[in-house]
Each structure stands twice: as structure tokens, then as C-alpha cells.
N, CA and C atoms as an extended XYZ file, in Angstrom:
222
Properties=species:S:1:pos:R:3:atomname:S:1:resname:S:1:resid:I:1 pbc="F F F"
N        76.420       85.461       87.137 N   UNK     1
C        77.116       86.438       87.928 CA  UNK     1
C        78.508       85.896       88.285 C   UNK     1
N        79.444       86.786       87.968 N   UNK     2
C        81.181       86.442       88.903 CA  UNK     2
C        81.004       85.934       90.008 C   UNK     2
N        81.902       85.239       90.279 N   UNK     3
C        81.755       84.600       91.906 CA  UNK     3
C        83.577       84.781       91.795 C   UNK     3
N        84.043       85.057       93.380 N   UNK     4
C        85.525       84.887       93.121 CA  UNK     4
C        85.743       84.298       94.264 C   UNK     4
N        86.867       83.821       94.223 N   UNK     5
C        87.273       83.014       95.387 CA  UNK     5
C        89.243       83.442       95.633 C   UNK     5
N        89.272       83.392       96.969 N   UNK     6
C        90.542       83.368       97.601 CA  UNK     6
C        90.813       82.005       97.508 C   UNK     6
N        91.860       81.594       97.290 N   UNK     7
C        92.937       80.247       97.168 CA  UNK     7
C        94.239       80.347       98.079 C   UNK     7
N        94.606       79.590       98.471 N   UNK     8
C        95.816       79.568       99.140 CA  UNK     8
C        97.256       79.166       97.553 C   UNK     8
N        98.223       79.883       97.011 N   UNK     9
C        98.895       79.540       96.220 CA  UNK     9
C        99.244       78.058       96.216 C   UNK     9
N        99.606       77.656       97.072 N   UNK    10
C        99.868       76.363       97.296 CA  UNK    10
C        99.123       75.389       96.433 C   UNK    10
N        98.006       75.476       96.438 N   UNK    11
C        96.731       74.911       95.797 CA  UNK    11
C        97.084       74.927       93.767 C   UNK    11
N        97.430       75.905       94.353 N   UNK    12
C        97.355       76.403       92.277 CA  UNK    12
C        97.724       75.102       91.120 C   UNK    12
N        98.103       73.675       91.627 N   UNK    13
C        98.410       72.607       90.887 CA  UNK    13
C        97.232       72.422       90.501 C   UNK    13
N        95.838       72.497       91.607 N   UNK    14
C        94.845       72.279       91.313 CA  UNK    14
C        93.863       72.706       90.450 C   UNK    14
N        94.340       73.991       89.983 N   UNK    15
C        93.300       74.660       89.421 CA  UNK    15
C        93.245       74.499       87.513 C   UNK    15
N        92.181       74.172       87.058 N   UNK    16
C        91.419       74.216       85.701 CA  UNK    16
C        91.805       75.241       85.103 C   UNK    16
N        92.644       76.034       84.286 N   UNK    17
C        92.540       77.635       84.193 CA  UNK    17
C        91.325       77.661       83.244 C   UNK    17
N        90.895       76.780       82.628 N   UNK    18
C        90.346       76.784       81.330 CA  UNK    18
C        88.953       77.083       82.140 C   UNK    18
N        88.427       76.674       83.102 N   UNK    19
C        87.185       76.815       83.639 CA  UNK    19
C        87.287       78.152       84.559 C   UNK    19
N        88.173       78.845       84.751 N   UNK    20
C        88.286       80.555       85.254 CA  UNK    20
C        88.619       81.223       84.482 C   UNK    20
N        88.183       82.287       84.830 N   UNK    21
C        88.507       83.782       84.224 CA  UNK    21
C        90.488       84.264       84.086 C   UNK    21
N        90.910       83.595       84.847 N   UNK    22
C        92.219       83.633       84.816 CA  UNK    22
C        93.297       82.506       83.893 C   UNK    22
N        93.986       82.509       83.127 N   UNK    23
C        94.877       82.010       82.254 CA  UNK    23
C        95.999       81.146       82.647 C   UNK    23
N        96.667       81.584       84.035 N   UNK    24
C        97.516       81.052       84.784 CA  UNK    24
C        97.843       81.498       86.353 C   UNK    24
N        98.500       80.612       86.603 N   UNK    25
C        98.850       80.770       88.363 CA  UNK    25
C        99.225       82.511       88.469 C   UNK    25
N       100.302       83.015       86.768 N   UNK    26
C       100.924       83.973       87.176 CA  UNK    26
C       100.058       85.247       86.835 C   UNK    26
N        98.572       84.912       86.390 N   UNK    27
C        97.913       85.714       86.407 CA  UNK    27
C        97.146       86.698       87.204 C   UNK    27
N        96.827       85.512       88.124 N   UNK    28
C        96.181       86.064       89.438 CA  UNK    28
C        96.607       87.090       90.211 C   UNK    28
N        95.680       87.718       90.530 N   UNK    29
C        95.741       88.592       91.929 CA  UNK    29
C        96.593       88.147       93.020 C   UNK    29
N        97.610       88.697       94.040 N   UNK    30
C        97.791       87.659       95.222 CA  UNK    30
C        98.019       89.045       95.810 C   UNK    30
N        98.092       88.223       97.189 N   UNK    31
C        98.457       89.154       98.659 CA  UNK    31
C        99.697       89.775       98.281 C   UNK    31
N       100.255       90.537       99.322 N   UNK    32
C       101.822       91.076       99.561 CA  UNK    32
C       102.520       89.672      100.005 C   UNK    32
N       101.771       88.802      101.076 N   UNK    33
C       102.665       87.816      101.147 CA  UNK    33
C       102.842       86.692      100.559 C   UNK    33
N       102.652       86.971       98.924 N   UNK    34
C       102.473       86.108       98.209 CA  UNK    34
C       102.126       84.413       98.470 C   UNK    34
N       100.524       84.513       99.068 N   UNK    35
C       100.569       83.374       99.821 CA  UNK    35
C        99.588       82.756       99.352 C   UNK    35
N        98.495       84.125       98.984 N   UNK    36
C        97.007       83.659       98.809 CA  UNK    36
C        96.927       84.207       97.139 C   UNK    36
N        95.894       83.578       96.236 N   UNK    37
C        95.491       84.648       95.396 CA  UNK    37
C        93.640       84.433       94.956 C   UNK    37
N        93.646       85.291       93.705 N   UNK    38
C        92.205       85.370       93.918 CA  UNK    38
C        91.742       85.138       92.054 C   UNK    38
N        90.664       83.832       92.386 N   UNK    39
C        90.290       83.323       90.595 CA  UNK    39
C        88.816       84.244       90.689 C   UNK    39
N        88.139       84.095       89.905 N   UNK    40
C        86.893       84.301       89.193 CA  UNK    40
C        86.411       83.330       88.144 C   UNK    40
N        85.212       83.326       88.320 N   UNK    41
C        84.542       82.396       87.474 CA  UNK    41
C        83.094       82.850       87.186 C   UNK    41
N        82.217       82.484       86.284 N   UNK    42
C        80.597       82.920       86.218 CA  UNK    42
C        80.223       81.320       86.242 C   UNK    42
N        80.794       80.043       85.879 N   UNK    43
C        79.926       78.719       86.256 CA  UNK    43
C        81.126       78.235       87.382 C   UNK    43
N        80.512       77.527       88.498 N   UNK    44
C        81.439       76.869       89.227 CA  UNK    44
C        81.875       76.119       88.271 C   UNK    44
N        83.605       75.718       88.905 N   UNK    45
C        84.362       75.439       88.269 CA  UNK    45
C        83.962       73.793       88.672 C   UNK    45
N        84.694       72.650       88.145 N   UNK    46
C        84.634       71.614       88.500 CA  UNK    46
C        85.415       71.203       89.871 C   UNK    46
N        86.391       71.641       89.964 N   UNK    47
C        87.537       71.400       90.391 CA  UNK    47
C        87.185       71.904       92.242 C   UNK    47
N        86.116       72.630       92.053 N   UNK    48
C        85.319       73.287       93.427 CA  UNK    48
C        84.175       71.929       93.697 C   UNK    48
N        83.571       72.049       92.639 N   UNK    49
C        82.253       71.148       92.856 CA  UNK    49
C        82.623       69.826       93.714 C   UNK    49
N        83.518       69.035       93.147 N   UNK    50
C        84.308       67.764       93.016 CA  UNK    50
C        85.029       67.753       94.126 C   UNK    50
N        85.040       69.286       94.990 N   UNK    51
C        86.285       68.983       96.496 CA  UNK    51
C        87.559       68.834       96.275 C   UNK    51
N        87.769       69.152       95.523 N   UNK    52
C        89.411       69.090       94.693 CA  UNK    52
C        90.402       69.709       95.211 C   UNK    52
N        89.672       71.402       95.644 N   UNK    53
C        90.366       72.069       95.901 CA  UNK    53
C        89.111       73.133       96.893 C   UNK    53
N        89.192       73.348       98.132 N   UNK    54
C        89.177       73.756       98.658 CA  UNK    54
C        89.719       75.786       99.279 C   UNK    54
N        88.736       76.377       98.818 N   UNK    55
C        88.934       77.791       99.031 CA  UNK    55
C        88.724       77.789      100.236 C   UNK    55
N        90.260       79.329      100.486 N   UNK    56
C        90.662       79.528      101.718 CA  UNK    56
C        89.625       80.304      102.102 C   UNK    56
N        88.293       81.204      101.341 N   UNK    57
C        87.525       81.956      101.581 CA  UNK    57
C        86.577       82.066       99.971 C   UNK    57
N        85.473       82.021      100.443 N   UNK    58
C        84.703       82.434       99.340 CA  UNK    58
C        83.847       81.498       98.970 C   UNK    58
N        82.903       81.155       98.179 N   UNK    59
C        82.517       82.169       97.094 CA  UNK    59
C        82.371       83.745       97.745 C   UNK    59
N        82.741       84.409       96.764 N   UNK    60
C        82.407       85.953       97.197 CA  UNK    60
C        81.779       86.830       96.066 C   UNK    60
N        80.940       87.318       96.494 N   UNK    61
C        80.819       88.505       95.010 CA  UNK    61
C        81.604       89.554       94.665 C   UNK    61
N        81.746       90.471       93.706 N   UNK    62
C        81.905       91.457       93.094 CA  UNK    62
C        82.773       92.571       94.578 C   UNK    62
N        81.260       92.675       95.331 N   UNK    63
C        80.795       93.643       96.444 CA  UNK    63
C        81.629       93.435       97.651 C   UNK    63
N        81.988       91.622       97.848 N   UNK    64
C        82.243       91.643       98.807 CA  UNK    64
C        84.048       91.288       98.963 C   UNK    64
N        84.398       91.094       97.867 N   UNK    65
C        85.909       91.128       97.369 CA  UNK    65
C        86.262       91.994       97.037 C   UNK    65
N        86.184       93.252       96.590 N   UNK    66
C        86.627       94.675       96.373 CA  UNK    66
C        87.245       95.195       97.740 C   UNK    66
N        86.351       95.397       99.133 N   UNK    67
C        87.375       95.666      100.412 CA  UNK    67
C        88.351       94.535      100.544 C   UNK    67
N        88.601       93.507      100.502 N   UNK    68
C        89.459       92.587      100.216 CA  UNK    68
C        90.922       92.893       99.954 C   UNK    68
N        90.416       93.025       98.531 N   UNK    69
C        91.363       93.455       97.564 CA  UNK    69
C        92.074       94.517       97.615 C   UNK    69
N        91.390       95.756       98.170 N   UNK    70
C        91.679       97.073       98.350 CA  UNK    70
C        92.221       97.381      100.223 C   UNK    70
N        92.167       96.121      100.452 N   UNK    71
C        92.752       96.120      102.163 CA  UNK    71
C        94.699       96.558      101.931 C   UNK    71
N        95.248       96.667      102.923 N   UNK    72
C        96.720       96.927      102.767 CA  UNK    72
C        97.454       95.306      102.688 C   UNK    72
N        96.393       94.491      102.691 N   UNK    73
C        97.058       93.203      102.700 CA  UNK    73
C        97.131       92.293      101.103 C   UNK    73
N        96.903       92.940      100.430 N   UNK    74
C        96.293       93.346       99.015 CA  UNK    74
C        96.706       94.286       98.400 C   UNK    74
């Protein structure tokens, strides 16, 4: 199952693209205040497991990132 996670941009040095659903930093989803954005994955990534990088929110499902996403902050 997808799992997605909120990131703080800042972070994005950290991230594996090869182990998400996303390709690059400039791929992602982000806020209006271009601050936060949002990966997906179906295996945790390493880079989570390992404490590497730290999500600003999440794991989340499908269900529970859609109001999220669809908020005005988004």
C-alpha cells in the first residue's frame, strides 16, 4: 500500500528519489508556501528507516492525505 509523507523542503538533500515514487525535489507536491512537500512510497524508504530524515508529518495513507492536499494550504 502507498504511504506518503509530508517533508519539510529543506530536507530534500536527503531524500533517495530512487526509493520514492517521485523523480526529483522538483517533482513533488508542495504547499503555497513553498515550504513543505509531499513523497510517496509502497516500501519504506531507507533514508526514513535509518533516521536520516525525519517527516514533518506522516506516514499517511491515500485517505488521510487527500484533505491535506485539497486544504487551501495546498
Amino acid at each position: 500500500m502507498r504511504q506518503y509523507l509530508i517533508i519539510n523542503l529543506a530536507d530534500t538533500d536527503k531524500i533517495i528519489f530512487s526509493q520514492v515514487n517521485q523523480t526529483s525535489a522538483q517533482s513533488m507536491q508542495r504547499n503555497n508556501n513553498n515550504t513543505q512537500g509531499v513523497i510517496s512510497y509502497s516500501i519504506e524508504p531507507s533514508f526514513i528507516t535509518n533516521g536520516d530524515l525525519t517527516p514533518a508529518q506522516g506516514p499517511l495513507s491515500k485517505e488521510e492525505i487527500e484533505p491535506i492536499l485539497n486544504s487551501t494550504d495546498w
